[in-house]
C-alpha positions in Angstrom: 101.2 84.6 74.0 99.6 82.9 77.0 98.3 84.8 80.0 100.0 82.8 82.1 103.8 82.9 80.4 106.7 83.6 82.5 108.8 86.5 81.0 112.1 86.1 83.1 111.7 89.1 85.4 109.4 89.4 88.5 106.9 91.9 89.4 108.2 95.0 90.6 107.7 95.4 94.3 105.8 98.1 95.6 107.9 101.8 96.6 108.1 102.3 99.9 106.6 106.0 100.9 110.3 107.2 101.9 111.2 105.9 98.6 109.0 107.7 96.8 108.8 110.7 98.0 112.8 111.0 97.6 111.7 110.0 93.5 109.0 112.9 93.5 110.1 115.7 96.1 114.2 114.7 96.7 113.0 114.7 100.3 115.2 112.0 101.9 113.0 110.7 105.0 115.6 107.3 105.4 119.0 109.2 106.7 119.5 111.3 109.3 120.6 115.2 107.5 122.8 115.8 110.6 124.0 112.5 111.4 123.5 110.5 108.3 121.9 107.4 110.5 119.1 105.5 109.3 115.8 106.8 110.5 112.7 104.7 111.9 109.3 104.9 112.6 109.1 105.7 115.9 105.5 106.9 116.3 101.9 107.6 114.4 99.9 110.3 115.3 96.6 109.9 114.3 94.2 111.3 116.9 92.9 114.2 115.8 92.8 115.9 119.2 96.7 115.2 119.5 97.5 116.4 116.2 95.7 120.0 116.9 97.2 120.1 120.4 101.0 120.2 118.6 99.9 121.8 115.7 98.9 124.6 118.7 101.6 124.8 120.8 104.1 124.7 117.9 102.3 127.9 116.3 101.1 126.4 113.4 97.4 126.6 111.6 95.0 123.7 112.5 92.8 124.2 109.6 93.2 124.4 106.1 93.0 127.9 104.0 89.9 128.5 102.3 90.3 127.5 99.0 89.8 129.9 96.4 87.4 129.7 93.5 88.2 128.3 90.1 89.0 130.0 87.4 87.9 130.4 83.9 90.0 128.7 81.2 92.2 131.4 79.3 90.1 130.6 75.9 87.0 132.2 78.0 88.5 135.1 79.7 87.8 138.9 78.5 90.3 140.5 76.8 
């Protein structure tokens, strides 16, 4: 069959995020869960300065826990 052979459908187009975290998580990031209005994209935060400022006054952690070490595989662990 030739590389270049049409097979009647098109490419799929790419999931938006909203879209797919719905898929993975059933988070639904398009609707409103009061109102059940469309949501938008009002702003991006991206400054890191910003981000710690609301992540402060909110009460929340600005860093990440330590992560913890790995563990063994179960095959290698003493009985």
């Amino acid at each position: 069959m030739p590389a270049h052979e049409h097979h009647g459908h098109d490419a799929p187009a790419r999931m938006s995020s909203s879209r797919l975290l719905k898929r993975v998580f059933d988070l639904d990031l398009e609707h409103c869960p009061q109102r059940w209005g469309e949501l938008s994209v009002i702003a991006a935060i991206e400054a890191p300065a910003v981000i710690i400022s609301i992540l402060t006054h909110l009460g929340l952690p600005v860093r990440l826990p330590p992560r913890s070490p790995a563990r063994p595989p179960v095959q290698l662990r003493a009985a």
